[in-house]
DOKE-889087 format. One record per residue (C-alpha): y, x, z; chain. Coordinates in nm, 2 decimals. Each point is the difference from the previous one (the first is absolute). Last residue first. Example, Ala and Ser with C-alpha at 12.3 -4.5 7.8 and 13.67 -1.06 7.14 Angstrom:
2
PT      Y      X      Z chaine
PT  -0.11   1.37   0.71      A
PT  -0.34  -0.14   0.07      A
This chain:
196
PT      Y      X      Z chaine
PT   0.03  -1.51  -0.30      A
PT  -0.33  -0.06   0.23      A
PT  -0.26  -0.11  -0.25      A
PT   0.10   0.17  -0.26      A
PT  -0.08   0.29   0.26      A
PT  -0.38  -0.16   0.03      A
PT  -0.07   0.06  -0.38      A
PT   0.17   0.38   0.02      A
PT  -0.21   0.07   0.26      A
PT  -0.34  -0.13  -0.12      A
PT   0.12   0.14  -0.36      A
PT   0.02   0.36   0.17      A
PT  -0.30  -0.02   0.23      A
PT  -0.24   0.08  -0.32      A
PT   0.19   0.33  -0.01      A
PT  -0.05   0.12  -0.38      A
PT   0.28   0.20   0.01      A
PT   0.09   0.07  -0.40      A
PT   0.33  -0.20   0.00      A
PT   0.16   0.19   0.31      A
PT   0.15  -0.26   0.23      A
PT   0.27  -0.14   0.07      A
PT   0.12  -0.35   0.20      A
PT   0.33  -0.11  -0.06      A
PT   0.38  -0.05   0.10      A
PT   0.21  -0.11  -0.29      A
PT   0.37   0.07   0.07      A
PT   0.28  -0.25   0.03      A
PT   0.38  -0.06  -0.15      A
PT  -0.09  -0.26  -0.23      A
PT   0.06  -0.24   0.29      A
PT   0.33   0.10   0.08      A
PT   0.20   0.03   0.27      A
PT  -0.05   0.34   0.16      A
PT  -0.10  -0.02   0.34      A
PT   0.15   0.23   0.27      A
PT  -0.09   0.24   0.23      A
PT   0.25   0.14   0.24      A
PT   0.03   0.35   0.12      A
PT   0.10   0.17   0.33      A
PT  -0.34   0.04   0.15      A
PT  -0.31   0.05  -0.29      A
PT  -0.31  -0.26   0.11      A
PT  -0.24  -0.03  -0.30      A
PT  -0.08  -0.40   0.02      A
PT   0.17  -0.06  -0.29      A
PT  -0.19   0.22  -0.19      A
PT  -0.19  -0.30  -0.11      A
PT   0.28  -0.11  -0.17      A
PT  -0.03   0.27  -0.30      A
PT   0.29   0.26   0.05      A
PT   0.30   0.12  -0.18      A
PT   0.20   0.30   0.15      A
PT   0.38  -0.09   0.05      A
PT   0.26   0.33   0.00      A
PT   0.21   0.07   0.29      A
PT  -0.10   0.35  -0.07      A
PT  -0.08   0.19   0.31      A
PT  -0.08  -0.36   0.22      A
PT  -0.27  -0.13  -0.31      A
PT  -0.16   0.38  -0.01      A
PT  -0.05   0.05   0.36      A
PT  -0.17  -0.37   0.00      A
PT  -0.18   0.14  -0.32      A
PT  -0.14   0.24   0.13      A
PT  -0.32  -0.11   0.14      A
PT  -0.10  -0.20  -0.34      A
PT   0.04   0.36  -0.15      A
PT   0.22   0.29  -0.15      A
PT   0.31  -0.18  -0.09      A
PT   0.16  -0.02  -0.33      A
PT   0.35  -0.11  -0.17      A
PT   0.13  -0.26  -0.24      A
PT   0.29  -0.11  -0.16      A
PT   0.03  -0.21  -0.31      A
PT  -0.33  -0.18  -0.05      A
PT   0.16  -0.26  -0.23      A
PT   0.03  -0.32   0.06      A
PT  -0.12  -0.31  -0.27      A
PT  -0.23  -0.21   0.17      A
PT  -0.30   0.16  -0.16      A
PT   0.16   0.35   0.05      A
PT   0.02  -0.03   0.37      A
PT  -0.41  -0.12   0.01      A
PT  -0.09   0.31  -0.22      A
PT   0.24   0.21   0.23      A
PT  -0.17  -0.10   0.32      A
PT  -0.37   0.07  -0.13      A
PT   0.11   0.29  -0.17      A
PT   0.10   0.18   0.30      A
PT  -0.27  -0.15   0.23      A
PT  -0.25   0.12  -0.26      A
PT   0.12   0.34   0.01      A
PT  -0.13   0.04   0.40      A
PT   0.07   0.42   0.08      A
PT   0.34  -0.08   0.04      A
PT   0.02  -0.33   0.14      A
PT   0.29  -0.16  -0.12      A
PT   0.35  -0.08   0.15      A
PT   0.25  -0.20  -0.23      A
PT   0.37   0.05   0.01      A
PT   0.20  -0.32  -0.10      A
PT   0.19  -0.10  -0.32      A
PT  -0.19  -0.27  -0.04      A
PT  -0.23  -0.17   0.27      A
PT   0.27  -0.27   0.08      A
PT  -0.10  -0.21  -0.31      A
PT  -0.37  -0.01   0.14      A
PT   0.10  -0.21   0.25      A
PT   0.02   0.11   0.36      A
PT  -0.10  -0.15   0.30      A
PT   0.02   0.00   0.40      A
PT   0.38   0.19  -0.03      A
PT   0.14   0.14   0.26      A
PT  -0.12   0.38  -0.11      A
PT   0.06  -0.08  -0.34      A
PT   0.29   0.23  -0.03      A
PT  -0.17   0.27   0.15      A
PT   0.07   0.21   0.36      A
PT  -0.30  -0.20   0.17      A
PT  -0.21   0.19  -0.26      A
PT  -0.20  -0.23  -0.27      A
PT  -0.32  -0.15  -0.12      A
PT  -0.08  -0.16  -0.26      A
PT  -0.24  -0.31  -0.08      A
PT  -0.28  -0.05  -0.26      A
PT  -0.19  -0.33  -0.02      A
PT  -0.41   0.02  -0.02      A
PT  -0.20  -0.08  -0.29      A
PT  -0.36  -0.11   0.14      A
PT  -0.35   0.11  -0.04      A
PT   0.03   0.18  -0.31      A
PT  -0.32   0.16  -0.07      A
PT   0.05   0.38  -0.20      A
PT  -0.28   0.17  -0.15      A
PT  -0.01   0.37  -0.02      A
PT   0.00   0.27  -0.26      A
PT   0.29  -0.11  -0.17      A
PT   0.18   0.03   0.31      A
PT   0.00   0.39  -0.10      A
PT   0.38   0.07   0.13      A
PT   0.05  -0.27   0.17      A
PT   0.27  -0.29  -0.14      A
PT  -0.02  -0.32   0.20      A
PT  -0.21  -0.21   0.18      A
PT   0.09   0.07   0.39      A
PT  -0.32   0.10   0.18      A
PT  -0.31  -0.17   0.20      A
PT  -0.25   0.30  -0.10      A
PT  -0.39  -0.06  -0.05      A
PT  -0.25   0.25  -0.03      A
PT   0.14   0.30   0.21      A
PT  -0.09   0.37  -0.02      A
PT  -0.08  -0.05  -0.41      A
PT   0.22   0.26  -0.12      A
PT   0.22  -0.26  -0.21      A
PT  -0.02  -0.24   0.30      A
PT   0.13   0.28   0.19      A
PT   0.26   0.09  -0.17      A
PT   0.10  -0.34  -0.09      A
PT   0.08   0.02   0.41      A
PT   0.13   0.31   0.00      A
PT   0.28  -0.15  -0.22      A
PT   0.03  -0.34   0.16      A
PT   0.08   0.18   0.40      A
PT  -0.33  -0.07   0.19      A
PT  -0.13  -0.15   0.27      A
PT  -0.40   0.01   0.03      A
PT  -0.27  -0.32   0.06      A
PT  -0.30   0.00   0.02      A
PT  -0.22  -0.30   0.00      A
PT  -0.38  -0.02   0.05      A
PT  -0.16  -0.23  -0.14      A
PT  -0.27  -0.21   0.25      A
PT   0.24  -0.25   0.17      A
PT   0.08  -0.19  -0.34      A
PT   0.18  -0.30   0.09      A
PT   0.14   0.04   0.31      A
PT   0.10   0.44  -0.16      A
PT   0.13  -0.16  -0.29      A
PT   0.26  -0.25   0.17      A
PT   0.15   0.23   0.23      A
PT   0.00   0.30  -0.18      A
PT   0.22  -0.17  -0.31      A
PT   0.22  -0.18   0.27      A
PT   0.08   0.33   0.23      A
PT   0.03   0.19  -0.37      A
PT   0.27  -0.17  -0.19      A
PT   0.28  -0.13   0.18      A
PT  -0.08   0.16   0.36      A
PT  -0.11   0.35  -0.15      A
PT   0.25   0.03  -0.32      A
PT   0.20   0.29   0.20      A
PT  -0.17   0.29  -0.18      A
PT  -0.15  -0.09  -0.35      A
PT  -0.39  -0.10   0.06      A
């Protein structure tokens, strides 16, 4: 699983697989997305609950959408926005994006949707990792777009906010590696449906 989708995703999924099917064994791993297709790739995990976007060799794995999830931004106590409890897309011009740097597909992912409604991806600058971005948000007074699940990712001084707009959203999905011949895979993936 991606960190911090635990209680959204994970806490249901476990719950309801693990009363109906006592006997499988479920492991589960938090991962960042890119060691996460990394794994799946090198065949150290079968199934991955990820975003479903650009990865470098996706073509190599099978993506199940499970549900499209709205993106939101977060934002220093020093920002504009700060008072706000939503933004529309509109207000996402002209401001100063943080990515991850070592995570492309959050770059393009972001720009994709900007350049669909008609922004350009202007200004822009990196951070290392998930852990510093709060450093990161507070340095820059830029926003960093996030899925709603990271919601529950506590950062003091900052205020998440909703974007409004309902093509605004990210497909979160289950991965795994075309040639894995896991007979639990479709037995989990079946009873997931179930849940989302």
């Amino acid at each position: 699983m991606l960190y911090y989708a635990s209680d959204e995703y994970i806490t249901p999924i476990m719950r309801f697989f693990k009363e109906k099917y006592p006997n499988i064994e479920l492991l589960i791993s938090s991962y960042q997305p890119m060691q996460l297709i990394q794994d799946l790739l090198n065949d150290k995990i079968d199934v991955g609950l990820t975003l479903h976007e650009y990865f470098p060799h996706a073509d190599r794995l099978i993506f199940h959408d499970i549900r499209s999830e709205k993106l939101a931004v977060i934002v220093s106590d020093k920002h504009p926005f700060f008072s706000k409890e939503s933004v529309d897309v509109a207000d996402l011009d002209e401001q100063l994006f943080i990515f991850l740097g070592d995570q492309e597909w959050h770059r393009f992912c972001v720009e994709r949707l900007l350049t669909n409604h008609g922004i350009g991806l202007k200004h822009f600058t990196f951070t290392d990792q998930i852990d510093t971005v709060s450093f990161t948000i507070k340095e820059t007074n830029g926003i960093f777009v996030v899925p709603h699940h990271l919601k529950s990712m506590s950062i003091s001084n900052t205020a998440f906010l909703e974007i409004n707009d309902s093509e605004f959203f990210i497909d979160m999905a289950l991965a795994y590696k075309v040639t894995n011949n896991n007979a639990a895979i479709p037995l989990f993936i079946n009873n997931v449906n179930k849940i989302f």
